[in-house]
N, CA and C atoms of all chains as a GROMACS GRO file, in nm:
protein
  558
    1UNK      N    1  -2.644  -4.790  -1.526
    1UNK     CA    2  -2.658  -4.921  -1.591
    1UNK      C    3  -2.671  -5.034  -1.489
    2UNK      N    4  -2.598  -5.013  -1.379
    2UNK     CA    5  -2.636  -5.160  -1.254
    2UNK      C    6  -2.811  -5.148  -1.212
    3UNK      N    7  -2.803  -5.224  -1.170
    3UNK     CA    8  -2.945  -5.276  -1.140
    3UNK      C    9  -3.000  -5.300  -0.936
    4UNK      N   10  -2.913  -5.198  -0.940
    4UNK     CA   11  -2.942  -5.210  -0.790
    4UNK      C   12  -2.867  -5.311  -0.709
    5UNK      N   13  -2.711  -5.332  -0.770
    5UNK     CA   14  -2.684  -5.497  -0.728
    5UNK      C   15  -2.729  -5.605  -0.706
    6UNK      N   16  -2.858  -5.599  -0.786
    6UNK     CA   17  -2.900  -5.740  -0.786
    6UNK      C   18  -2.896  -5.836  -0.892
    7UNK      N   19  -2.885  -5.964  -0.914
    7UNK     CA   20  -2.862  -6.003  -1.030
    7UNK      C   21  -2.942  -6.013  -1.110
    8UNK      N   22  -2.945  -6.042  -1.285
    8UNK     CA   23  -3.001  -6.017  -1.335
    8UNK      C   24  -2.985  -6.097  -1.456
    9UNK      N   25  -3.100  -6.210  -1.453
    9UNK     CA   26  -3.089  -6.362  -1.557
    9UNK      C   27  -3.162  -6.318  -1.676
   10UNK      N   28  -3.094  -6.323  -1.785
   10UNK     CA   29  -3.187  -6.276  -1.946
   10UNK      C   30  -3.154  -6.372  -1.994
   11UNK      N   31  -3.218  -6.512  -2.086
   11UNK     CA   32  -3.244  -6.548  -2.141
   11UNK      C   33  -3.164  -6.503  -2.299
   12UNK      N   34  -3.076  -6.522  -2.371
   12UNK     CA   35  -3.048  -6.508  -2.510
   12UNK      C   36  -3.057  -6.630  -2.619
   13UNK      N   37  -3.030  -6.546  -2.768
   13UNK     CA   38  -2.990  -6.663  -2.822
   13UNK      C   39  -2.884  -6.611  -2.925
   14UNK      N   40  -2.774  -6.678  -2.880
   14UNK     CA   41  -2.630  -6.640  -2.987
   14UNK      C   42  -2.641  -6.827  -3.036
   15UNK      N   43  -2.619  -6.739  -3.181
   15UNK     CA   44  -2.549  -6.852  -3.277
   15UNK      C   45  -2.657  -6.968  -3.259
   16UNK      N   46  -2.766  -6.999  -3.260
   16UNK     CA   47  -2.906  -7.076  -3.256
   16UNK      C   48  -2.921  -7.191  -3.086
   17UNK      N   49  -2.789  -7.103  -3.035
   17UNK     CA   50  -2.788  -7.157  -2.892
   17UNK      C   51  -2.851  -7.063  -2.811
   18UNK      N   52  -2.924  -7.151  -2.712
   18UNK     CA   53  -2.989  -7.069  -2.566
   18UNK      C   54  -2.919  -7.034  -2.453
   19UNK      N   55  -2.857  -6.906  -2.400
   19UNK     CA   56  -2.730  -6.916  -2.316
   19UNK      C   57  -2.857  -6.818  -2.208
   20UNK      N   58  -2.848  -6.881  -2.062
   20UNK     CA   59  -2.869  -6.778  -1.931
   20UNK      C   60  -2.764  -6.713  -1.910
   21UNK      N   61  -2.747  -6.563  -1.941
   21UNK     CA   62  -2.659  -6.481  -1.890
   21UNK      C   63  -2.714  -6.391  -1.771
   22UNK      N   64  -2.601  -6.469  -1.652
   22UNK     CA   65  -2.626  -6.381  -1.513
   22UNK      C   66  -2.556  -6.240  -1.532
   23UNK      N   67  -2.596  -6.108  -1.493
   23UNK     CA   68  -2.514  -6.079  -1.486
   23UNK      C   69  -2.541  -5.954  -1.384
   24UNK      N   70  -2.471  -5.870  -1.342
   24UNK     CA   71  -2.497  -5.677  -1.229
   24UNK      C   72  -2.587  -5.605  -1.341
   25UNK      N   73  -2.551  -5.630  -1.472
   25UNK     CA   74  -2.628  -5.465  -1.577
   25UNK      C   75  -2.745  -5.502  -1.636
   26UNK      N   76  -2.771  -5.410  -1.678
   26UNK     CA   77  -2.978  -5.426  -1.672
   26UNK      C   78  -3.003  -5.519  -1.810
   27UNK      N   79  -3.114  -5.553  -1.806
   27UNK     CA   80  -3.125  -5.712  -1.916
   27UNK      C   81  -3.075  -5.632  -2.066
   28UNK      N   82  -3.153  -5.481  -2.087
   28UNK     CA   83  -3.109  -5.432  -2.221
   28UNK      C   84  -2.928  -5.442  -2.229
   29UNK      N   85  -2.834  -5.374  -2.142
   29UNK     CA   86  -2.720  -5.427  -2.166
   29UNK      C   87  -2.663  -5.561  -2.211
   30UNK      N   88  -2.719  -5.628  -2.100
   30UNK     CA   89  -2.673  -5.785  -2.161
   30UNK      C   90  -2.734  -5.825  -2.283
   31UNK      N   91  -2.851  -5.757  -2.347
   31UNK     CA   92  -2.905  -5.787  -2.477
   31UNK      C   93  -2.827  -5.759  -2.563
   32UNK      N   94  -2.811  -5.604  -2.577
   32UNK     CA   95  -2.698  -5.560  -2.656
   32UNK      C   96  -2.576  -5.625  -2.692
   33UNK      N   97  -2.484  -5.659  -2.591
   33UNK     CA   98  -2.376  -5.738  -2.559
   33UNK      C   99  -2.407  -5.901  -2.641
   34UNK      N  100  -2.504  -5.936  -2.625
   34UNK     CA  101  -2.527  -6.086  -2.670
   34UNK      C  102  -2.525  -6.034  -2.822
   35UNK      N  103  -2.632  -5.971  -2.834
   35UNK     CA  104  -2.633  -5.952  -2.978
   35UNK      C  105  -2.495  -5.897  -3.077
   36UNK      N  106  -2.420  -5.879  -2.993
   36UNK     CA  107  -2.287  -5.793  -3.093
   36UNK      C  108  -2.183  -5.948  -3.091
   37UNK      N  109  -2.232  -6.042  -2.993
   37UNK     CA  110  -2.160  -6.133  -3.013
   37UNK      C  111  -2.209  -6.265  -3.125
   38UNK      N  112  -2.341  -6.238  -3.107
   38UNK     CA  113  -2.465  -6.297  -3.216
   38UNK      C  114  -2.420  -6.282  -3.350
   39UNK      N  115  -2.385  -6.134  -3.369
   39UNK     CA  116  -2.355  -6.072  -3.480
   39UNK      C  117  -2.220  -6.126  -3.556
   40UNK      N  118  -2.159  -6.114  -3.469
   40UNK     CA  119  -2.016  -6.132  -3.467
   40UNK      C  120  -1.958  -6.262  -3.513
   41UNK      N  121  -2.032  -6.361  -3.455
   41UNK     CA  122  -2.020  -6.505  -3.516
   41UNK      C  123  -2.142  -6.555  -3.637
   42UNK      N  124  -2.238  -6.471  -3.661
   42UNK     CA  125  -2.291  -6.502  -3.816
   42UNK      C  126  -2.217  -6.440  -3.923
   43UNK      N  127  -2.131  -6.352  -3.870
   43UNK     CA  128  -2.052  -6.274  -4.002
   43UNK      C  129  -1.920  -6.360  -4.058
   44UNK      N  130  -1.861  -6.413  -3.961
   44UNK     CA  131  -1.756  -6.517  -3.932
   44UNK      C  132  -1.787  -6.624  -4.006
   45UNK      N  133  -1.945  -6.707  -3.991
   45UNK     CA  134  -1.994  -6.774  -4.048
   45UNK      C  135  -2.014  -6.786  -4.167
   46UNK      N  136  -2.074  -6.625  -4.243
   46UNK     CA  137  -2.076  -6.631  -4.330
   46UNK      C  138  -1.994  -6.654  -4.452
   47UNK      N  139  -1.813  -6.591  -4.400
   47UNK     CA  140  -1.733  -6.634  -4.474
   47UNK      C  141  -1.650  -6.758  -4.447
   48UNK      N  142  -1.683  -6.829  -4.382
   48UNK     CA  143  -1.628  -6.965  -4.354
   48UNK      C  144  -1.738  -7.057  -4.305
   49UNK      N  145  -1.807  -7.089  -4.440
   49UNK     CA  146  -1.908  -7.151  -4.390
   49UNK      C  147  -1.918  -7.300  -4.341
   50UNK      N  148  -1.767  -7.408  -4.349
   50UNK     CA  149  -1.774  -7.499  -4.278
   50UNK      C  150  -1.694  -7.528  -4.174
   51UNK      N  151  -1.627  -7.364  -4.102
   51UNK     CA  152  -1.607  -7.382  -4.008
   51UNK      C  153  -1.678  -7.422  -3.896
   52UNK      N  154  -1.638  -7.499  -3.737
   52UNK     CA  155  -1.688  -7.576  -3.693
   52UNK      C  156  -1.749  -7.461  -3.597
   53UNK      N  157  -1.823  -7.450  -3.520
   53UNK     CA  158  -1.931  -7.376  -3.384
   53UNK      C  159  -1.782  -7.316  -3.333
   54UNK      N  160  -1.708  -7.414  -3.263
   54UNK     CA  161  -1.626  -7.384  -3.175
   54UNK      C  162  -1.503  -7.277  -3.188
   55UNK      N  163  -1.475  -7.322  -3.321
   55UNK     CA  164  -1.385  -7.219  -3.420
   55UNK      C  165  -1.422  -7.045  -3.433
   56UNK      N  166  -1.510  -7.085  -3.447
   56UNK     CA  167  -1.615  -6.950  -3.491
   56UNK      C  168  -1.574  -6.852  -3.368
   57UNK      N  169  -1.648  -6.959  -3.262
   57UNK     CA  170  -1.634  -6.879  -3.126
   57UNK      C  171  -1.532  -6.813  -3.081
   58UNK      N  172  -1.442  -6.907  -3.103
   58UNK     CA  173  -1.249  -6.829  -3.065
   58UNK      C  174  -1.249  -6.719  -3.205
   59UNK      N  175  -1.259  -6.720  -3.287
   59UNK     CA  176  -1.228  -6.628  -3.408
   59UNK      C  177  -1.323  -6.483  -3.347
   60UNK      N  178  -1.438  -6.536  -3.304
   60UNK     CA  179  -1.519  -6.410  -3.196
   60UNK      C  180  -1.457  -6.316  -3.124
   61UNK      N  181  -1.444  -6.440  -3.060
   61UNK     CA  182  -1.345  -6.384  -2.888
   61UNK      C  183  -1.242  -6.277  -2.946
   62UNK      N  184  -1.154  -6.378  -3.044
   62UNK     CA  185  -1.003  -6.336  -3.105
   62UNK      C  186  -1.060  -6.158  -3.186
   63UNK      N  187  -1.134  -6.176  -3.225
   63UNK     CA  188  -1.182  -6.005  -3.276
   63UNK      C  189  -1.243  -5.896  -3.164
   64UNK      N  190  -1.332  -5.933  -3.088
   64UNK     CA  191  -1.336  -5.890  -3.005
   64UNK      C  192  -1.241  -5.835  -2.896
   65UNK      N  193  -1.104  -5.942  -2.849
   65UNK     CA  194  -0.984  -5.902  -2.777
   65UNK      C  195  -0.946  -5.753  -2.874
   66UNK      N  196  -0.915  -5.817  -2.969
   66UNK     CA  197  -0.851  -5.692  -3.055
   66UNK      C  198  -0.896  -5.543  -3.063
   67UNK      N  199  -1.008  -5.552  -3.089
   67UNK     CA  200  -1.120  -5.428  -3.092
   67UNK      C  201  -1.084  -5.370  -2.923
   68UNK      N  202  -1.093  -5.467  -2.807
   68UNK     CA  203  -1.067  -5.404  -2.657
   68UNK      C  204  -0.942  -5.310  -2.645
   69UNK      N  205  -0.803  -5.451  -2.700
   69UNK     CA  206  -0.711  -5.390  -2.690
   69UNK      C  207  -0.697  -5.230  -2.794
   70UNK      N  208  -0.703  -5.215  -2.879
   70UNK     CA  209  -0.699  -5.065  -2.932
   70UNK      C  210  -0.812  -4.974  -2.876
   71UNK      N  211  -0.946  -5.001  -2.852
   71UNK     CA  212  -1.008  -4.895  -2.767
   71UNK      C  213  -0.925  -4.892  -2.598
   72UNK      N  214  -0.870  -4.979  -2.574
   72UNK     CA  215  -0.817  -4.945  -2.429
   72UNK      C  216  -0.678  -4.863  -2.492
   73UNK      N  217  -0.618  -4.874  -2.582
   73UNK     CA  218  -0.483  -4.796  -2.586
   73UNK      C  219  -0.507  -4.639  -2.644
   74UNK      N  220  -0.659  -4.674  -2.706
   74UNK     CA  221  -0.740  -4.526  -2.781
   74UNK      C  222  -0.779  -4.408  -2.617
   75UNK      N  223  -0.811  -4.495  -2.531
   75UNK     CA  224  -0.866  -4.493  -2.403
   75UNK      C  225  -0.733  -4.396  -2.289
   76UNK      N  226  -0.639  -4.504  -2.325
   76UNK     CA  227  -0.509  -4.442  -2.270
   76UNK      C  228  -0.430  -4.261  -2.314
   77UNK      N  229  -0.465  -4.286  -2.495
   77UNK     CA  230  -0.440  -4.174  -2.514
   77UNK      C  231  -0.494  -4.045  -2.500
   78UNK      N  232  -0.596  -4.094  -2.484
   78UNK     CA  233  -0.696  -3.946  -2.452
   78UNK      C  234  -0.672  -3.917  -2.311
   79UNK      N  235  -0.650  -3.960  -2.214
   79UNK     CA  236  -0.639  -3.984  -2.084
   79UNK      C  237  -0.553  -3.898  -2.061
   80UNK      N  238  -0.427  -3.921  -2.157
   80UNK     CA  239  -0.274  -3.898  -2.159
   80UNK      C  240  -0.256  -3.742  -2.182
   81UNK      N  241  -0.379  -3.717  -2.324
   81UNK     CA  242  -0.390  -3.548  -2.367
   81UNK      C  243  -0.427  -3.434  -2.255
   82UNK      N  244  -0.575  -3.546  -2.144
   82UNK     CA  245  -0.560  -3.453  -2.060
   82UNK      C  246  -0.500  -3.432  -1.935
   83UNK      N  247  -0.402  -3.531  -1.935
   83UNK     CA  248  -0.296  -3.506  -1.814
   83UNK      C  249  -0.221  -3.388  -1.833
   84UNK      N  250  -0.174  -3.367  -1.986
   84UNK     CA  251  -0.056  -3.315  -2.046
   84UNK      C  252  -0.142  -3.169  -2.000
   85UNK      N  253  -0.242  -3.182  -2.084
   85UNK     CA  254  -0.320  -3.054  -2.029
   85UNK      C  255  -0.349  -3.033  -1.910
   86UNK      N  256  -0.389  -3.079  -1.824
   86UNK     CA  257  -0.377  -3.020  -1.631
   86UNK      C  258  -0.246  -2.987  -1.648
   87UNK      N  259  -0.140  -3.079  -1.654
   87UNK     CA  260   0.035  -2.978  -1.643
   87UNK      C  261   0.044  -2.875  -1.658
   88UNK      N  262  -0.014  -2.853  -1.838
   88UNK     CA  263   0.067  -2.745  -1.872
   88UNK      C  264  -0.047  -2.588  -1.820
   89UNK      N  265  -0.150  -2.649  -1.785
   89UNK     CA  266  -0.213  -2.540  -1.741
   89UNK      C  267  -0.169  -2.493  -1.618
   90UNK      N  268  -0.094  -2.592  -1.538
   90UNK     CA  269  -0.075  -2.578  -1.390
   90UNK      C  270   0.019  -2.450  -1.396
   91UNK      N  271   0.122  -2.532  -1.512
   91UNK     CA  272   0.292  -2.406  -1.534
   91UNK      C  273   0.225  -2.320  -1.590
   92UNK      N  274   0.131  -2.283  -1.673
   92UNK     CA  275   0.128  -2.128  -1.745
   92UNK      C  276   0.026  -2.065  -1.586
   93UNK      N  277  -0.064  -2.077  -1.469
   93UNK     CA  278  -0.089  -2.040  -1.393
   93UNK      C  279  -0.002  -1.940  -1.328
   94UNK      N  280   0.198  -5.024  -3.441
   94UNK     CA  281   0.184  -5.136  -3.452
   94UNK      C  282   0.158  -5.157  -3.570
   95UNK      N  283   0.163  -5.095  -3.702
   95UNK     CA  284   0.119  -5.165  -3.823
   95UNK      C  285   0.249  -5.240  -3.890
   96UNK      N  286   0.207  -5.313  -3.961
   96UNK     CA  287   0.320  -5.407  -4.001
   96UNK      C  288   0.354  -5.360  -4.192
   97UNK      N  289   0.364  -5.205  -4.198
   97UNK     CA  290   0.360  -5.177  -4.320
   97UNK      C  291   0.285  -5.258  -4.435
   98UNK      N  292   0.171  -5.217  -4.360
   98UNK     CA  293   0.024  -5.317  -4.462
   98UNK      C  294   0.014  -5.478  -4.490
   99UNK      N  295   0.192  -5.499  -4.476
   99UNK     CA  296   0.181  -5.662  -4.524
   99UNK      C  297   0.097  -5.780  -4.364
  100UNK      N  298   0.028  -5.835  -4.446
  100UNK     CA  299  -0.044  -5.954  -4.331
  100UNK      C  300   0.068  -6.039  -4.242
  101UNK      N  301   0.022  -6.088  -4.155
  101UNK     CA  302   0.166  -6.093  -4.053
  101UNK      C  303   0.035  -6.279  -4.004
  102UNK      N  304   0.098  -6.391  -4.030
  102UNK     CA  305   0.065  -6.487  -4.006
  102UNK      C  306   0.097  -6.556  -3.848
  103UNK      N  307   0.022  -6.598  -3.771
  103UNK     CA  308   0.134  -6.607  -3.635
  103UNK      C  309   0.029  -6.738  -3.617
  104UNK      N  310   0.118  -6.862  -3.530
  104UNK     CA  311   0.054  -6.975  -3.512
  104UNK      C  312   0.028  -6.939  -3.366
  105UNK      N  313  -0.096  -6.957  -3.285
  105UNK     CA  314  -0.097  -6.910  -3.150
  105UNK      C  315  -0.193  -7.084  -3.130
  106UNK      N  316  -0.188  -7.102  -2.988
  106UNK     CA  317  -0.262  -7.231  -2.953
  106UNK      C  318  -0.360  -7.096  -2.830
  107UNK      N  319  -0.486  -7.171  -2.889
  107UNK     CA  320  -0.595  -7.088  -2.760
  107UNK      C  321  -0.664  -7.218  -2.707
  108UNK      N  322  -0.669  -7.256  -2.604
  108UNK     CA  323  -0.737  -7.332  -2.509
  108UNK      C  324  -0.704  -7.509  -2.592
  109UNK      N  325  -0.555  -7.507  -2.605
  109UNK     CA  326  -0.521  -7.628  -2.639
  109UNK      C  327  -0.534  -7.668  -2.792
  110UNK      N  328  -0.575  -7.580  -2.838
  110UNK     CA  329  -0.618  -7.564  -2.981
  110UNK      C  330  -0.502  -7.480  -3.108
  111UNK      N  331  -0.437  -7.524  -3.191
  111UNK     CA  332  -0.352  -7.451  -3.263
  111UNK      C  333  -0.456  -7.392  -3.333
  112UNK      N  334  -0.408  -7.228  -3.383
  112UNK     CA  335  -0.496  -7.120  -3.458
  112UNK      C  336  -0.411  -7.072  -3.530
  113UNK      N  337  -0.385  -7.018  -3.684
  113UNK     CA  338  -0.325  -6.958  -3.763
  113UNK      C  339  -0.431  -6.851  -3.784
  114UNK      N  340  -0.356  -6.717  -3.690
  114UNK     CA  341  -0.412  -6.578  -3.678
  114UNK      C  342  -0.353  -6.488  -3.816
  115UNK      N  343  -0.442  -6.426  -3.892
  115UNK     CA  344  -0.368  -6.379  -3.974
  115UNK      C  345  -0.415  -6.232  -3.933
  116UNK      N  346  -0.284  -6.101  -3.966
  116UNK     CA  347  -0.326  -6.014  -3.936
  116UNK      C  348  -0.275  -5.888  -3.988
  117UNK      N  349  -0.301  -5.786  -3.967
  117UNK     CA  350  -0.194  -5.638  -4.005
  117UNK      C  351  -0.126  -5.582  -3.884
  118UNK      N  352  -0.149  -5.646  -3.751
  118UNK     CA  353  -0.062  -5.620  -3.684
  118UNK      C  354   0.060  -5.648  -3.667
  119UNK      N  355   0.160  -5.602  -3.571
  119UNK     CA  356   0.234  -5.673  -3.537
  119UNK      C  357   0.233  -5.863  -3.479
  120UNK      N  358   0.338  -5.935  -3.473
  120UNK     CA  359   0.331  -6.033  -3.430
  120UNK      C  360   0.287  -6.004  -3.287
  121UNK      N  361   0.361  -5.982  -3.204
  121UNK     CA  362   0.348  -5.928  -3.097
  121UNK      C  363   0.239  -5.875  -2.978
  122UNK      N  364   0.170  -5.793  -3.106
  122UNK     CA  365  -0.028  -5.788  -3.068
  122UNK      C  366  -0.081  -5.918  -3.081
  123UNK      N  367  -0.084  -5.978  -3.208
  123UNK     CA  368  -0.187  -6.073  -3.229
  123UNK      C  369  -0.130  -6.187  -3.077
  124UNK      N  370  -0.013  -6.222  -3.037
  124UNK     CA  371   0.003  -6.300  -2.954
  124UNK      C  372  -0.007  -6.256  -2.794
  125UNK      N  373  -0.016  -6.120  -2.781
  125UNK     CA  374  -0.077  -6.046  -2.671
  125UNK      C  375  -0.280  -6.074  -2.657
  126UNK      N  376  -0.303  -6.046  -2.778
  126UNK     CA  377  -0.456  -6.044  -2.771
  126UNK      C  378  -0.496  -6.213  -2.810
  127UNK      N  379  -0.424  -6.299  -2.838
  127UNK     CA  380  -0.486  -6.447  -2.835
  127UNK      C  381  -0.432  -6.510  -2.636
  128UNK      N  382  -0.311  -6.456  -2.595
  128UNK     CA  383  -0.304  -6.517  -2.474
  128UNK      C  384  -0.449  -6.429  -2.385
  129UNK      N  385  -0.528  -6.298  -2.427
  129UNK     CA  386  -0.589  -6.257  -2.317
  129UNK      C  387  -0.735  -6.373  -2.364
  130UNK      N  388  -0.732  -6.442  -2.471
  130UNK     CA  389  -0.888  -6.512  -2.498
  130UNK      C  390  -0.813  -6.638  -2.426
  131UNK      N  391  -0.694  -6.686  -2.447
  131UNK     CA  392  -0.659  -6.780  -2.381
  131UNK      C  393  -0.675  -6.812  -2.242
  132UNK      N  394  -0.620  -6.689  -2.196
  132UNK     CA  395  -0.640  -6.705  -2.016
  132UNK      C  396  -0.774  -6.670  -1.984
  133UNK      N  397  -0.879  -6.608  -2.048
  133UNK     CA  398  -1.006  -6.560  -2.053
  133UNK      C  399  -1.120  -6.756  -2.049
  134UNK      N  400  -1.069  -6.799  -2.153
  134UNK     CA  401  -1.143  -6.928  -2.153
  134UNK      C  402  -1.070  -7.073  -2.030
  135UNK      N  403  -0.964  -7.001  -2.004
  135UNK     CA  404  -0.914  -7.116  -1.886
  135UNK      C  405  -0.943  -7.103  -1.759
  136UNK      N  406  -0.993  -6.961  -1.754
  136UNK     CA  407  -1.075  -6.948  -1.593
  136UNK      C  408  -1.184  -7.012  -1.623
  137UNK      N  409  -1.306  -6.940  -1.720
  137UNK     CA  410  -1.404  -6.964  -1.747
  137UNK      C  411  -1.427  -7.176  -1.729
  138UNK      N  412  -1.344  -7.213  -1.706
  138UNK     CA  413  -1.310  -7.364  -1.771
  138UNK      C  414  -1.285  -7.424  -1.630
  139UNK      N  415  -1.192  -7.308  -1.556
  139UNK     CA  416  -1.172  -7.364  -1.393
  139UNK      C  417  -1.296  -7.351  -1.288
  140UNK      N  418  -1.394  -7.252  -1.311
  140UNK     CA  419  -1.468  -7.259  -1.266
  140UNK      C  420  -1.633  -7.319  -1.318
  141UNK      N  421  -1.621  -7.362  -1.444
  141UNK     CA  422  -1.703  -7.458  -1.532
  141UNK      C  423  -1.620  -7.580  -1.560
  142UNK      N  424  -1.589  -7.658  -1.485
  142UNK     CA  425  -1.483  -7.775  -1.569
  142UNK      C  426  -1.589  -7.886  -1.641
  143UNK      N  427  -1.751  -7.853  -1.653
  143UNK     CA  428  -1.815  -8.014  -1.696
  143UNK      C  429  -1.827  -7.891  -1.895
  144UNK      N  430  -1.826  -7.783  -1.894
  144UNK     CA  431  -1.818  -7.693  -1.954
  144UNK      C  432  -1.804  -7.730  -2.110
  145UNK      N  433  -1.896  -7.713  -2.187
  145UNK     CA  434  -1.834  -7.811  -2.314
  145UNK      C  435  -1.768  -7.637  -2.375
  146UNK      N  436  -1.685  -7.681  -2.465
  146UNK     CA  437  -1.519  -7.617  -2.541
  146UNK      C  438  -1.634  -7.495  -2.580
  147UNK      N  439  -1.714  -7.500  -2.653
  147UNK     CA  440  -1.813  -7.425  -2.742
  147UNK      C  441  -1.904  -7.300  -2.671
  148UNK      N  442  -1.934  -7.350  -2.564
  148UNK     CA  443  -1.983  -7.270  -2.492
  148UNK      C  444  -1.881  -7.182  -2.374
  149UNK      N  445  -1.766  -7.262  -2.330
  149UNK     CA  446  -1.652  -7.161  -2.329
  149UNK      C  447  -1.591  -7.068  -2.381
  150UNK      N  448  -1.596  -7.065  -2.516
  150UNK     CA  449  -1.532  -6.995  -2.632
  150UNK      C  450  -1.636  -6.869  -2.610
  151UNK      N  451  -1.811  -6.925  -2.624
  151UNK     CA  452  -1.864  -6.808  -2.614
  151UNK      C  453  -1.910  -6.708  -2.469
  152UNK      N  454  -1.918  -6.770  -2.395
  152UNK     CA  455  -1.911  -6.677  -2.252
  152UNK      C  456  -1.767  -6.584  -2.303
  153UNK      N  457  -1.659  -6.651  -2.350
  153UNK     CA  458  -1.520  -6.528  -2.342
  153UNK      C  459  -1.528  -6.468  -2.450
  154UNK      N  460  -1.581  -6.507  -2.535
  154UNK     CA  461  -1.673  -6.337  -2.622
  154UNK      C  462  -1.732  -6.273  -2.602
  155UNK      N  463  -1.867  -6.298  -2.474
  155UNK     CA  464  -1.960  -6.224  -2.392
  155UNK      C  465  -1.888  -6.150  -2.341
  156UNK      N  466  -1.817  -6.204  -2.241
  156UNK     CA  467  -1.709  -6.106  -2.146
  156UNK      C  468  -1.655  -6.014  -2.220
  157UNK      N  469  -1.515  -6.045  -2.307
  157UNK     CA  470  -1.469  -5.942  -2.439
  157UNK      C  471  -1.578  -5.886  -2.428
  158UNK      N  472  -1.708  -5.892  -2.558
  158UNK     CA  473  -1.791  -5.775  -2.569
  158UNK      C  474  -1.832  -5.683  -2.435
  159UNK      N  475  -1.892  -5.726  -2.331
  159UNK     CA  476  -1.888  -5.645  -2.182
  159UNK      C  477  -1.827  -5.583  -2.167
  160UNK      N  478  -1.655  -5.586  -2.173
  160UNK     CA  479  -1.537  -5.485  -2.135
  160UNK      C  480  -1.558  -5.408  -2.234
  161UNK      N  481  -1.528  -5.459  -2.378
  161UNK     CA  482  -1.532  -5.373  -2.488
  161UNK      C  483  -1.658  -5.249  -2.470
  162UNK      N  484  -1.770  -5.269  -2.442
  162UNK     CA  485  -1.900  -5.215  -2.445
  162UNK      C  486  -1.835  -5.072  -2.307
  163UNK      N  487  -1.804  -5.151  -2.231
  163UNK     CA  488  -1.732  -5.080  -2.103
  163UNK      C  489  -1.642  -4.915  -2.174
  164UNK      N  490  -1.604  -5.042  -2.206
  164UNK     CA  491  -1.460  -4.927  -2.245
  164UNK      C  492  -1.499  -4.791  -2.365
  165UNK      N  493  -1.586  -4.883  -2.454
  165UNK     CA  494  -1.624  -4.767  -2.540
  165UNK      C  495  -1.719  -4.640  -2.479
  166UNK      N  496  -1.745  -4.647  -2.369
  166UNK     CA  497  -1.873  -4.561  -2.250
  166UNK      C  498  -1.768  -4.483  -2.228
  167UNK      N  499  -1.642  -4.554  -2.159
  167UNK     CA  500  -1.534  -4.482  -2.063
  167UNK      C  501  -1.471  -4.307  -2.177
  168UNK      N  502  -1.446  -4.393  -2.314
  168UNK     CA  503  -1.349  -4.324  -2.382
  168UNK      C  504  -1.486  -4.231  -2.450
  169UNK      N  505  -1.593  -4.270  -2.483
  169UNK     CA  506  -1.686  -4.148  -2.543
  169UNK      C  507  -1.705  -4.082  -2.405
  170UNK      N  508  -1.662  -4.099  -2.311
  170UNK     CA  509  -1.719  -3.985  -2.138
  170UNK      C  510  -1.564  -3.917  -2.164
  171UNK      N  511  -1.458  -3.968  -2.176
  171UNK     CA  512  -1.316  -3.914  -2.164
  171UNK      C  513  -1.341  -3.790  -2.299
  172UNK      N  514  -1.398  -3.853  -2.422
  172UNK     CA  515  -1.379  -3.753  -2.520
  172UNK      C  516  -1.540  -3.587  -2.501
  173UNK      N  517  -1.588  -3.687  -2.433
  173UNK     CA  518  -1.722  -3.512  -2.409
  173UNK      C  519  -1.615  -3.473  -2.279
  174UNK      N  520  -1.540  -3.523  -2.184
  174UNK     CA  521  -1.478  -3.412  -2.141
  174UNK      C  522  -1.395  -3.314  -2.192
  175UNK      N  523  -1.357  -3.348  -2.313
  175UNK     CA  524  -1.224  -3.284  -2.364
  175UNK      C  525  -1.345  -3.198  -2.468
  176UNK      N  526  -1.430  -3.250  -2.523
  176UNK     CA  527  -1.546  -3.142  -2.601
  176UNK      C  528  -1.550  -3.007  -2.511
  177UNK      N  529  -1.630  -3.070  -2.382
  177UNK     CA  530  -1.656  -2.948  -2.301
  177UNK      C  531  -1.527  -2.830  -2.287
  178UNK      N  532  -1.466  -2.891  -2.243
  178UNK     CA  533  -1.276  -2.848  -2.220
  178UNK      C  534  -1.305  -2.720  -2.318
  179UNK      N  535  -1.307  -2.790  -2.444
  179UNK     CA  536  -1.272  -2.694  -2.519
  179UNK      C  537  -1.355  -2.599  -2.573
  180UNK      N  538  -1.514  -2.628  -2.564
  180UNK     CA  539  -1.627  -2.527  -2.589
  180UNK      C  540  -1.589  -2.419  -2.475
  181UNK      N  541  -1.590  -2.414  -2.383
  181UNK     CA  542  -1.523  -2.353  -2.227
  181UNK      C  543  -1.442  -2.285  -2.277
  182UNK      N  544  -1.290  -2.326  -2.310
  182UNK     CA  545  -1.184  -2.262  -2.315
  182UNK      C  546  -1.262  -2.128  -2.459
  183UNK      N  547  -1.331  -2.208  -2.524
  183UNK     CA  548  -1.378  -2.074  -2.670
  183UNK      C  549  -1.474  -1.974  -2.552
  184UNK      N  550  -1.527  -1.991  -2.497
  184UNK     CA  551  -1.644  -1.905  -2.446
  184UNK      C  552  -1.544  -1.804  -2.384
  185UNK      N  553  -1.460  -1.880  -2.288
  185UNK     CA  554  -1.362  -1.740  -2.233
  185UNK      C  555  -1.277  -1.647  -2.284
  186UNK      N  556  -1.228  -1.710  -2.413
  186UNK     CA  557  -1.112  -1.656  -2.487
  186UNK      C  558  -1.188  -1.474  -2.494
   0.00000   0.00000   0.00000
């Protein structure tokens, strides 16, 4: 997914704004990425429709944290199954 | 972390801003995962200080989504190891 360490400026548009995102991963990543955040705040929108731009954005962020934190603790546990497993394979050896 | 289904209301301030997070988590999460958008938009802010609020909010949803995007790669690579693991362990049995 890096790009040879070089940087890499794509052009988006979240929420009817124009954002330059610099970033190391190839323009389709950062597309993807924009768009789930694109997504993310028209859905927000849709049920709070006079909430303000800015609101939206933190209510984004604020779902997004959440979604990280349980795939990182989803992340941890699997990690965890195969530690348990190298052990116990080590003792039945 | 579930809060036996009932919604769990928590007042959190993100980037100077009071937010009434409502949720099924614990208190505890929701104020773990609003301080990481919190400290997420106050860098973003130290190193953008002309930075308007709106477009802070959304770079730290970009980011969120990036890790998130990250993490979900990490844990579908963690879970085809444990696939393989176990197609392996059937072939030898």
């Amino acid at each position: 997914m890096t790009n040879n360490g070089e940087k890499v400026r794509v052009k988006v548009d979240i929420f009817g704004q124009d954002y330059t995102v610099i970033g190391d991963k190839s323009s389709d990543h950062i597309l993807k990425v924009s768009q789930e955040v694109d997504n993310l705040m028209k859905k927000i929108h849709q049920n709070n429709t006079h909430m303000p731009q800015v609101k939206i954005a933190v209510l984004a962020a604020l779902n997004l944290a959440d979604e990280l934190t349980k795939t990182r603790e989803d992340y941890k546990w699997l990690l965890d199954i195969i530690e348990d497993e190298k052990k116990s394979n080590k003792v039945s050896e």
